[in-house]
N, CA, C and O atoms as a GROMACS GRO file, in nm:
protein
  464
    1UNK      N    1  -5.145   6.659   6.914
    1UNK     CA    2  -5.236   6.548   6.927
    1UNK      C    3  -5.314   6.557   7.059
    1UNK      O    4  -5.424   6.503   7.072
    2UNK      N    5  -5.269   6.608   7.131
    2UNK     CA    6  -5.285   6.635   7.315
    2UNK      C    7  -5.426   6.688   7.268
    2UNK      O    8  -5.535   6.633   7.255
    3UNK      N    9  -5.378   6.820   7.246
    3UNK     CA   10  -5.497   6.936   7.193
    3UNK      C   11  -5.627   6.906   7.099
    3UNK      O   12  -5.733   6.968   7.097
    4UNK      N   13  -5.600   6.829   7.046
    4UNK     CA   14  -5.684   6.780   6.965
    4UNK      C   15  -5.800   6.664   7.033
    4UNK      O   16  -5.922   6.681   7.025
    5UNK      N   17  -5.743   6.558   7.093
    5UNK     CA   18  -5.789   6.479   7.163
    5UNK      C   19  -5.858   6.561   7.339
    5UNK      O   20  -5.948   6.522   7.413
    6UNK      N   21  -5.807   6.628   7.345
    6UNK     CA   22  -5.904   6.723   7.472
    6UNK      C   23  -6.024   6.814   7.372
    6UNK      O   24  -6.126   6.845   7.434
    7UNK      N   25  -6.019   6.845   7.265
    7UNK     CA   26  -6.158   6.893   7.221
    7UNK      C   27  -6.232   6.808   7.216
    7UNK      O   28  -6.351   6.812   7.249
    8UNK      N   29  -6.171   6.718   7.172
    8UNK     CA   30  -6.262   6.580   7.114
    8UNK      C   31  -6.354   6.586   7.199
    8UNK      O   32  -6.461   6.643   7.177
    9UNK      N   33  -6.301   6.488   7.379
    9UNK     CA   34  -6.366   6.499   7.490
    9UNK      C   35  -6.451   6.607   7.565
    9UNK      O   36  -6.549   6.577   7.633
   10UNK      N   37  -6.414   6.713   7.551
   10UNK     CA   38  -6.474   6.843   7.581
   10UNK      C   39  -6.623   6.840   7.448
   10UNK      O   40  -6.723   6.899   7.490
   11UNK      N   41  -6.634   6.791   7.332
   11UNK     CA   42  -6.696   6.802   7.289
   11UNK      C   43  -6.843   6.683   7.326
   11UNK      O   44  -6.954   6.701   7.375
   12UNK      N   45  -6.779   6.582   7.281
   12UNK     CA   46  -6.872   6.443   7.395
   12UNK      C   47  -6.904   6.465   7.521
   12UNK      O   48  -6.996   6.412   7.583
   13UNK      N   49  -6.817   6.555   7.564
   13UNK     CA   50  -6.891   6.552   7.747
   13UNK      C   51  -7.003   6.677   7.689
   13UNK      O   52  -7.095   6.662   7.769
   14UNK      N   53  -7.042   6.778   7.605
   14UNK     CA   54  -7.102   6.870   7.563
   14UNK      C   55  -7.232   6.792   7.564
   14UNK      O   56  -7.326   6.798   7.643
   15UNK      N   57  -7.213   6.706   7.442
   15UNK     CA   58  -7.321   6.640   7.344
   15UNK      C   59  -7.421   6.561   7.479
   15UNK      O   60  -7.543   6.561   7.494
   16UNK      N   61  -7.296   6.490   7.573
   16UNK     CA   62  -7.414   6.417   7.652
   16UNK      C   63  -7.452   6.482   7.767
   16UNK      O   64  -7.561   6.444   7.810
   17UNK      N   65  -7.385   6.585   7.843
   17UNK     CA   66  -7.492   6.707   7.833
   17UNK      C   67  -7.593   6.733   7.831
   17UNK      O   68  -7.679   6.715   7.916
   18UNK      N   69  -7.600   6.796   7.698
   18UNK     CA   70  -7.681   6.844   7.671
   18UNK      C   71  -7.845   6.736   7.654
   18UNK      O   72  -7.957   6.774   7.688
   19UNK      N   73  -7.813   6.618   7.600
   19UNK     CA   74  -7.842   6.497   7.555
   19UNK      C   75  -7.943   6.442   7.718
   19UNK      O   76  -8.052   6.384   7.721
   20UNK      N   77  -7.886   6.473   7.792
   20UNK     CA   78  -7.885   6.413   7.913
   20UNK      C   79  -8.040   6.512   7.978
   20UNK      O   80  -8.145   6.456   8.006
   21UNK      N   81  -8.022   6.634   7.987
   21UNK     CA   82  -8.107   6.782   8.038
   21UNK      C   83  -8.271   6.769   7.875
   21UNK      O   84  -8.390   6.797   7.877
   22UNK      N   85  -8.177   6.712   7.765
   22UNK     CA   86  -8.289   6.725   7.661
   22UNK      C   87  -8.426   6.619   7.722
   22UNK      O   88  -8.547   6.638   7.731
   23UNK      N   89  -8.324   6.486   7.763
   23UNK     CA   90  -8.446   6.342   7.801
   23UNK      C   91  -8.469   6.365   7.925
   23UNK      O   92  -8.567   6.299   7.959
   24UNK      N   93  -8.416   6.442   8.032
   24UNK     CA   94  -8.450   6.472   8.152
   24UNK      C   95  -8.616   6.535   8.125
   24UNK      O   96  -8.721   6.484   8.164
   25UNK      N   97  -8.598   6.652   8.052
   25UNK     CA   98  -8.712   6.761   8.031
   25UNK      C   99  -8.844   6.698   7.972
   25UNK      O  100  -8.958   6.685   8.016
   26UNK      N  101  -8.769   6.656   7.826
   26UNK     CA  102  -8.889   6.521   7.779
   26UNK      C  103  -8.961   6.480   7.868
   26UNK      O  104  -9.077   6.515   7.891
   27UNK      N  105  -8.881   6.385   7.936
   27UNK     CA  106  -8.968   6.311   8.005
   27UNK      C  107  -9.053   6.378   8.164
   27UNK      O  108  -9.131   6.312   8.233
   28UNK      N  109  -9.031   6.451   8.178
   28UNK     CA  110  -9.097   6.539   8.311
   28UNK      C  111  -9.210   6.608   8.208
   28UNK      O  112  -9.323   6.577   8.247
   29UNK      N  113  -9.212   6.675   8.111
   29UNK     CA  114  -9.297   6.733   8.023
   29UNK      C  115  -9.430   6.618   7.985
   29UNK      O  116  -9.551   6.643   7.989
   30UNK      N  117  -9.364   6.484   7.948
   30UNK     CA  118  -9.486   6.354   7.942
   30UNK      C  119  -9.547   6.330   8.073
   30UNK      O  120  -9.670   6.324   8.075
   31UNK      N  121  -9.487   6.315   8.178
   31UNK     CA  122  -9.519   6.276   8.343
   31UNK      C  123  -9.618   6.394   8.377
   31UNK      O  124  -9.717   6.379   8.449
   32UNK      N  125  -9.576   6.525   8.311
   32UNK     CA  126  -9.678   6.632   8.375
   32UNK      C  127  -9.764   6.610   8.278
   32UNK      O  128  -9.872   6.639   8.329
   33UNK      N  129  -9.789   6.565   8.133
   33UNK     CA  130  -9.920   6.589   8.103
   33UNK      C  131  -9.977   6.459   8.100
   33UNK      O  132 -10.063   6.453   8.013
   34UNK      N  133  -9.961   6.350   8.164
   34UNK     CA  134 -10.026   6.223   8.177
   34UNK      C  135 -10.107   6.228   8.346
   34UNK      O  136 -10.202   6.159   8.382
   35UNK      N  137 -10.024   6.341   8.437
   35UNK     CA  138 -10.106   6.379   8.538
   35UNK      C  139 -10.188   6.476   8.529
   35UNK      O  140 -10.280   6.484   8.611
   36UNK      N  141 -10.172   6.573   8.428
   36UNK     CA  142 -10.262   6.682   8.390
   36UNK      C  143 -10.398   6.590   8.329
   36UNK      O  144 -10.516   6.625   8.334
   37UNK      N  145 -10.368   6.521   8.297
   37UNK     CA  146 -10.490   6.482   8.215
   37UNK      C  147 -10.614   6.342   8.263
   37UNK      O  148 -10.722   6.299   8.220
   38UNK      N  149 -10.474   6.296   8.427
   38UNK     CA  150 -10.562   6.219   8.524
   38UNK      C  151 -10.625   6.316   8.621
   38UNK      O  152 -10.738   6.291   8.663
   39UNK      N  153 -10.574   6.405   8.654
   39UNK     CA  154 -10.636   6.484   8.734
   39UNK      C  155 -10.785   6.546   8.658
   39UNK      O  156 -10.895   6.550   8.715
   40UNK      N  157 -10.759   6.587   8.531
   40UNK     CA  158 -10.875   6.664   8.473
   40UNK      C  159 -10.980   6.540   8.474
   40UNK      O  160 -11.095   6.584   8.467
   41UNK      N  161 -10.976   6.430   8.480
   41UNK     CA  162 -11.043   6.301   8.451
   41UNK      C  163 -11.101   6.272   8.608
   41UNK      O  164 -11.192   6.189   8.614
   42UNK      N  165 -11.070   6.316   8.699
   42UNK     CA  166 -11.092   6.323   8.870
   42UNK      C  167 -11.169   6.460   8.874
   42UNK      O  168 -11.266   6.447   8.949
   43UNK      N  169 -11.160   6.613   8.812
   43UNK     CA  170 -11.223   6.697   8.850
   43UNK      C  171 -11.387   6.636   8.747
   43UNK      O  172 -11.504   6.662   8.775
   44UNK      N  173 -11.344   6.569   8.653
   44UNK     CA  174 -11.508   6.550   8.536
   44UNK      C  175 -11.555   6.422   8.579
   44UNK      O  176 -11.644   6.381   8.505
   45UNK      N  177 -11.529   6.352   8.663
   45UNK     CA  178 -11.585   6.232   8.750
   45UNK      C  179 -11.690   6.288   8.853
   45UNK      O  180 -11.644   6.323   8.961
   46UNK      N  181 -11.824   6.300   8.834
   46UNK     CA  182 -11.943   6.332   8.910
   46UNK      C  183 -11.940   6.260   8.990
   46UNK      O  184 -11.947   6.311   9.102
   47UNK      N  185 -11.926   6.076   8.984
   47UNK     CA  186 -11.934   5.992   9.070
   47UNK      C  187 -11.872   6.032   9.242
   47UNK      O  188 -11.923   6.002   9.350
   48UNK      N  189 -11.756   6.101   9.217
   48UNK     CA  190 -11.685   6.097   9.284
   48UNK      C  191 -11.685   6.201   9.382
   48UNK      O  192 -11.740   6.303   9.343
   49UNK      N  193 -11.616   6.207   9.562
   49UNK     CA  194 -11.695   6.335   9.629
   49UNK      C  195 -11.615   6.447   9.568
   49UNK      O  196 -11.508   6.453   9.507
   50UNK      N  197 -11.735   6.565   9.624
   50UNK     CA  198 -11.701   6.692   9.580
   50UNK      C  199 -11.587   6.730   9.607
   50UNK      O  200 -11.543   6.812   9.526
   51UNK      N  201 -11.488   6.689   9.732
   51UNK     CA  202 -11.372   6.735   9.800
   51UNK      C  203 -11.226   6.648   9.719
   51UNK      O  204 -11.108   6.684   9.724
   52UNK      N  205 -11.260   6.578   9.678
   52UNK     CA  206 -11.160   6.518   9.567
   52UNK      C  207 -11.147   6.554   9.442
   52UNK      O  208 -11.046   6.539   9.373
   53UNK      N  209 -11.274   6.611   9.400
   53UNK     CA  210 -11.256   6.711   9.285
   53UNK      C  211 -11.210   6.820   9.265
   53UNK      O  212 -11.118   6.847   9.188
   54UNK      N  213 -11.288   6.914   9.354
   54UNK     CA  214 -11.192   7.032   9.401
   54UNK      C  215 -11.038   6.998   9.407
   54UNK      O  216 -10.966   7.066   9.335
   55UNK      N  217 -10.981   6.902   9.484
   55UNK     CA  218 -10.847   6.886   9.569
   55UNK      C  219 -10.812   6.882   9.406
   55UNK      O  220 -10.743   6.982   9.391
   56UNK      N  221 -10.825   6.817   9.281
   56UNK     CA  222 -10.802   6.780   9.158
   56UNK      C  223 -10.742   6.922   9.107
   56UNK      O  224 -10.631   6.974   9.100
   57UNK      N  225 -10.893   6.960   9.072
   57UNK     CA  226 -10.895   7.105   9.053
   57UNK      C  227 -10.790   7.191   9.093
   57UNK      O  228 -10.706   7.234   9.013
   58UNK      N  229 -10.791   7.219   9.219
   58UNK     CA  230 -10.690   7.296   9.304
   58UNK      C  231 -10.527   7.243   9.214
   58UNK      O  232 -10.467   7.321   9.141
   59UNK      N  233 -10.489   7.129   9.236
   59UNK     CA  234 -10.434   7.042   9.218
   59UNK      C  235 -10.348   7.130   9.030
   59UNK      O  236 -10.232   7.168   9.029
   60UNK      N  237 -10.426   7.139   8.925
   60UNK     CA  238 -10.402   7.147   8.814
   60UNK      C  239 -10.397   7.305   8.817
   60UNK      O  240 -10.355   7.357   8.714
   61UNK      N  241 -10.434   7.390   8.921
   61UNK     CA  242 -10.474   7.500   8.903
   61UNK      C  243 -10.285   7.554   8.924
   61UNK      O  244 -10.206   7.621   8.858
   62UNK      N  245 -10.282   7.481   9.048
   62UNK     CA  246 -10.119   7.536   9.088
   62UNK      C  247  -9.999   7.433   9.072
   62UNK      O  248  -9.886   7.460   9.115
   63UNK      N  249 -10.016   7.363   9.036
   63UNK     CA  250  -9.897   7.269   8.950
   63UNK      C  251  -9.882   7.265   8.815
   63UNK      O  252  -9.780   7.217   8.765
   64UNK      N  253  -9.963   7.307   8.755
   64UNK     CA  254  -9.985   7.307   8.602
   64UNK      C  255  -9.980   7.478   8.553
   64UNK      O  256  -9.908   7.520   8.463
   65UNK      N  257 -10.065   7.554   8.626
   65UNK     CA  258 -10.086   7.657   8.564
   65UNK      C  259 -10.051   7.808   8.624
   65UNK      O  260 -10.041   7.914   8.562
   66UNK      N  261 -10.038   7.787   8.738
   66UNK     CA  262 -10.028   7.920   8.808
   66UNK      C  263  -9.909   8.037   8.769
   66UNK      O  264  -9.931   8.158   8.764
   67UNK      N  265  -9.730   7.946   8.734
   67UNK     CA  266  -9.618   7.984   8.696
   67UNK      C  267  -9.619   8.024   8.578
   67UNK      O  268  -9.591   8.134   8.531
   68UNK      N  269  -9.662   7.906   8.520
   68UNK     CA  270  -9.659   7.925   8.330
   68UNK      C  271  -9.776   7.976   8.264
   68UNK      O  272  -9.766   8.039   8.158
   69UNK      N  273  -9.884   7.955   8.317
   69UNK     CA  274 -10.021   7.976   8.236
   69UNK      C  275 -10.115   8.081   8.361
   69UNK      O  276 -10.205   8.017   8.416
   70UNK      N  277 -10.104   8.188   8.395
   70UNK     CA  278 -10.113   8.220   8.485
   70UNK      C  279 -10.301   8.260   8.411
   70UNK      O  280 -10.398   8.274   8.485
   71UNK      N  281 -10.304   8.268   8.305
   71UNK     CA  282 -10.469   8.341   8.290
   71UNK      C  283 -10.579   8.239   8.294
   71UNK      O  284 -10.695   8.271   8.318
   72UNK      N  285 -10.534   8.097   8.268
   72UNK     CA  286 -10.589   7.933   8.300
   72UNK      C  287 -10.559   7.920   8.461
   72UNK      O  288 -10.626   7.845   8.533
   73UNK      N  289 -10.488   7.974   8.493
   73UNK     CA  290 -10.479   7.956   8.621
   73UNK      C  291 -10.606   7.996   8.716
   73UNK      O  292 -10.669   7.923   8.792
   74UNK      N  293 -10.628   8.169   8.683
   74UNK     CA  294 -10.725   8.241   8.701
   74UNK      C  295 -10.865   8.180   8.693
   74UNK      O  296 -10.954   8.169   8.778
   75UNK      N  297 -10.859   8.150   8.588
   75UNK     CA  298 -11.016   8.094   8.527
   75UNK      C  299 -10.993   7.964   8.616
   75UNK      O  300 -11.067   7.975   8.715
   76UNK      N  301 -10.947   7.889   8.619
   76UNK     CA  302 -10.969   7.747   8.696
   76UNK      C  303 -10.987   7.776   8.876
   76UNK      O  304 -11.010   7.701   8.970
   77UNK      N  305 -10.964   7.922   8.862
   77UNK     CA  306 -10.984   7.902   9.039
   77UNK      C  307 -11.146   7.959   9.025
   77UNK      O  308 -11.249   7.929   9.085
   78UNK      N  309 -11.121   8.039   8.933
   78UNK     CA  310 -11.317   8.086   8.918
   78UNK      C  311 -11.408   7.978   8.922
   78UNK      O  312 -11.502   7.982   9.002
   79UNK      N  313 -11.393   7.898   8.859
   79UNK     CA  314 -11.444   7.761   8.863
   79UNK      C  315 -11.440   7.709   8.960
   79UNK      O  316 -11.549   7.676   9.008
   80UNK      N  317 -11.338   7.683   9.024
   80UNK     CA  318 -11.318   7.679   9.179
   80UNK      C  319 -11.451   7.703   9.274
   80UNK      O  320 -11.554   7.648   9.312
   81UNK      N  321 -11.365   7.844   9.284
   81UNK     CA  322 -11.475   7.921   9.344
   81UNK      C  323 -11.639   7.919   9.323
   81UNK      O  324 -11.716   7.937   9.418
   82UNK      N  325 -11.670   7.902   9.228
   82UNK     CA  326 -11.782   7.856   9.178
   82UNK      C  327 -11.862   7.749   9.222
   82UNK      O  328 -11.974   7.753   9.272
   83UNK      N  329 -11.787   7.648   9.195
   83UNK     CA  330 -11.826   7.498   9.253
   83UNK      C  331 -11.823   7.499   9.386
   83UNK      O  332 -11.915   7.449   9.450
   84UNK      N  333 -11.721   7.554   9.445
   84UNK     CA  334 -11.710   7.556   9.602
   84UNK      C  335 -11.815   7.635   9.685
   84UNK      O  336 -11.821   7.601   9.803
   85UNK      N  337 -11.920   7.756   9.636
   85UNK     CA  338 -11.980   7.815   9.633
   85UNK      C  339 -12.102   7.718   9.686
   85UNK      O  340 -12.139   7.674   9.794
   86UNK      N  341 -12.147   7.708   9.538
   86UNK     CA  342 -12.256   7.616   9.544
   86UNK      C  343 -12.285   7.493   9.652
   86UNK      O  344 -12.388   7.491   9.719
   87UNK      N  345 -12.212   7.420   9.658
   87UNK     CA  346 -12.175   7.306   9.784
   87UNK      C  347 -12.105   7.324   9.893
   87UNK      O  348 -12.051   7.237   9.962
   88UNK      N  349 -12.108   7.500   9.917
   88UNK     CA  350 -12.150   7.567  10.026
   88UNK      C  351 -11.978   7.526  10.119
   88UNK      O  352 -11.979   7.545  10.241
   89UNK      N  353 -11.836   7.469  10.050
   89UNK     CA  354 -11.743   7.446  10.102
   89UNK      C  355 -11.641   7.566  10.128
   89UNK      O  356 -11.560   7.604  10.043
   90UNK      N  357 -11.654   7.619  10.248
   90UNK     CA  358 -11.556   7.770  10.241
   90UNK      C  359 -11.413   7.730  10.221
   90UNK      O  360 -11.331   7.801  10.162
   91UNK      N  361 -11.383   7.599  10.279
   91UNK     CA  362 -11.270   7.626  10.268
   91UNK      C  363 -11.185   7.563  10.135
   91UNK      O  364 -11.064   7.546  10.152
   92UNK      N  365 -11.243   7.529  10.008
   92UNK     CA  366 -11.216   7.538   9.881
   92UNK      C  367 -11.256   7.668   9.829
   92UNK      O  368 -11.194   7.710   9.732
   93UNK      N  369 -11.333   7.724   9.869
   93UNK     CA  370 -11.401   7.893   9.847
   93UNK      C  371 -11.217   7.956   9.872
   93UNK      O  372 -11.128   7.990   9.794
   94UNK      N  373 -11.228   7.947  10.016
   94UNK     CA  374 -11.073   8.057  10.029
   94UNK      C  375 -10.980   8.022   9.938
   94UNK      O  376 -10.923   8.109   9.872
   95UNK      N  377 -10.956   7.912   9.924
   95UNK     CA  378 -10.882   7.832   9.835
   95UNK      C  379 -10.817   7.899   9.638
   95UNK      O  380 -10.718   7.937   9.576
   96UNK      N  381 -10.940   7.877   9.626
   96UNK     CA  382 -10.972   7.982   9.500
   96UNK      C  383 -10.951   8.135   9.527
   96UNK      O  384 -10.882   8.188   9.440
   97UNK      N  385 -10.992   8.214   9.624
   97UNK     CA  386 -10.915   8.341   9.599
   97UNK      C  387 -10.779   8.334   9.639
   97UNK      O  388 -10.692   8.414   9.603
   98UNK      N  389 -10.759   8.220   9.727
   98UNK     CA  390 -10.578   8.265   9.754
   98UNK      C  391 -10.548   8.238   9.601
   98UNK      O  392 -10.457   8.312   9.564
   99UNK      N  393 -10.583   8.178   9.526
   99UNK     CA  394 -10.508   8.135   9.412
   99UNK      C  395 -10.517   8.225   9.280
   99UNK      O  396 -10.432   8.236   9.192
  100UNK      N  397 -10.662   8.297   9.291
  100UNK     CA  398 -10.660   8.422   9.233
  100UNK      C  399 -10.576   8.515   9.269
  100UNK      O  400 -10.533   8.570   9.168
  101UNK      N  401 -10.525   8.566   9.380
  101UNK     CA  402 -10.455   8.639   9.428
  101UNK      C  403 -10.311   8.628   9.383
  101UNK      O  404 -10.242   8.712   9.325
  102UNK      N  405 -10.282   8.519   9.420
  102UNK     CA  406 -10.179   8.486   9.364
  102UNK      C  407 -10.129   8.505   9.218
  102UNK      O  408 -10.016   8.549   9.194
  103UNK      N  409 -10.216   8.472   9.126
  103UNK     CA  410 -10.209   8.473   9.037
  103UNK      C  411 -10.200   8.669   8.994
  103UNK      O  412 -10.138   8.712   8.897
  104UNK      N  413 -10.250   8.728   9.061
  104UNK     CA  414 -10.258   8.844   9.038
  104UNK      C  415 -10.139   8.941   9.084
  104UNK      O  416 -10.102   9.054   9.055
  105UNK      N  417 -10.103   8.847   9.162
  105UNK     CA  418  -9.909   8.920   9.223
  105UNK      C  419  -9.817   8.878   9.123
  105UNK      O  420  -9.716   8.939   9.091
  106UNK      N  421  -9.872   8.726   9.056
  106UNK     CA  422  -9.744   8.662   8.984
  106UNK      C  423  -9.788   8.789   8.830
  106UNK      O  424  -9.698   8.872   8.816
  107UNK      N  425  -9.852   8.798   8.775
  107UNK     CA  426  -9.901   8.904   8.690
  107UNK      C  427 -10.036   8.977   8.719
  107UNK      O  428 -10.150   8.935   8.702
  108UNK      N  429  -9.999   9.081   8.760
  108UNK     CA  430 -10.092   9.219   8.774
  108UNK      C  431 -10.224   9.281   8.672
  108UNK      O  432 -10.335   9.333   8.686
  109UNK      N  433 -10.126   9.238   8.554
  109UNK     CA  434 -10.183   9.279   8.421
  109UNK      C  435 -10.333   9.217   8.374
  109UNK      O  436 -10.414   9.256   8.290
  110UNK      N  437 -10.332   9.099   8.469
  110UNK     CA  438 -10.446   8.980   8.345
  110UNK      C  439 -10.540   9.080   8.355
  110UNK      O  440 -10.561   9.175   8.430
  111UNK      N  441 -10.598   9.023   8.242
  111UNK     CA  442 -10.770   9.078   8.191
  111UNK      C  443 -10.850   8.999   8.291
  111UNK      O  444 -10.880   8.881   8.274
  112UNK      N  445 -10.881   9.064   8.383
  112UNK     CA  446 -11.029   9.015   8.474
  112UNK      C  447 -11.170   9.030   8.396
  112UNK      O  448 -11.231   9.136   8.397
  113UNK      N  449 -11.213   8.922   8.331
  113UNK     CA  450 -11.376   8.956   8.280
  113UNK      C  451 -11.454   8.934   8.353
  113UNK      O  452 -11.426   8.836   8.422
  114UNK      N  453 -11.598   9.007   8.387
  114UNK     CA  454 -11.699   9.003   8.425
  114UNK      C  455 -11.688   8.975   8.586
  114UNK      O  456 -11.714   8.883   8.663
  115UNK      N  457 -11.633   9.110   8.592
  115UNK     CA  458 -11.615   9.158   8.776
  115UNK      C  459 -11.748   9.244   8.783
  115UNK      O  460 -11.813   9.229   8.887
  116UNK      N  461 -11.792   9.322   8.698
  116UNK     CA  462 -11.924   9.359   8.708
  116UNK      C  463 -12.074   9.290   8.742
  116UNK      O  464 -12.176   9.359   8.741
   0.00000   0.00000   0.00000
């Protein structure tokens, strides 16, 4: 009966567990895309200054994408770089290649288009 009643428990401490790491993840997975999707709503706000957009930008480029999505990563610093360009801000300019770079240590491999 001993034996029996210690699986039992060994099994419930399993379930909530596991139970526990499942709603942990859930819910960090909703929190990141309810900020993924305020931030993208801050980089497409014209109203707003250029240096808060970028910071947005920047923002989604390496919290969202750099680890997991490393070729969105890429492209969002091009954009970066791009915008930062134009409104003549170097230091969102450096910004974007550290993050290209980065992205290029975390995988070597990506397809770079239109380096020509």
């Amino acid at each position: 009966m001993y034996h029996y009643n210690q699986q039992i428990r060994h099994s419930i401490l399993s379930i909530v567990v596991v139970s526990f790491f499942f709603i942990i993840s859930t819910q960090e997975a909703s929190a990141q895309q309810i900020n993924l999707d305020s931030l993208m709503e801050v980089w497409k706000d014209e109203t707003l200054p250029d240096t808060s957009r970028l910071q947005a930008l920047e923002k989604i480029t390496w919290d969202v994408h750099v680890y997991t999505q490393p070729d969105s990563a890429y492209y969002y610093a091009q954009i970066l770089y791009d915008f930062a360009e134009r409104k003549e801000l170097r230091i969102h300019m450096s910004s974007a290649l550290h993050t290209q770079g980065a992205v290029l240590r975390i995988k070597p491999k990506i397809v770079i288009r239109n380096l020509a």
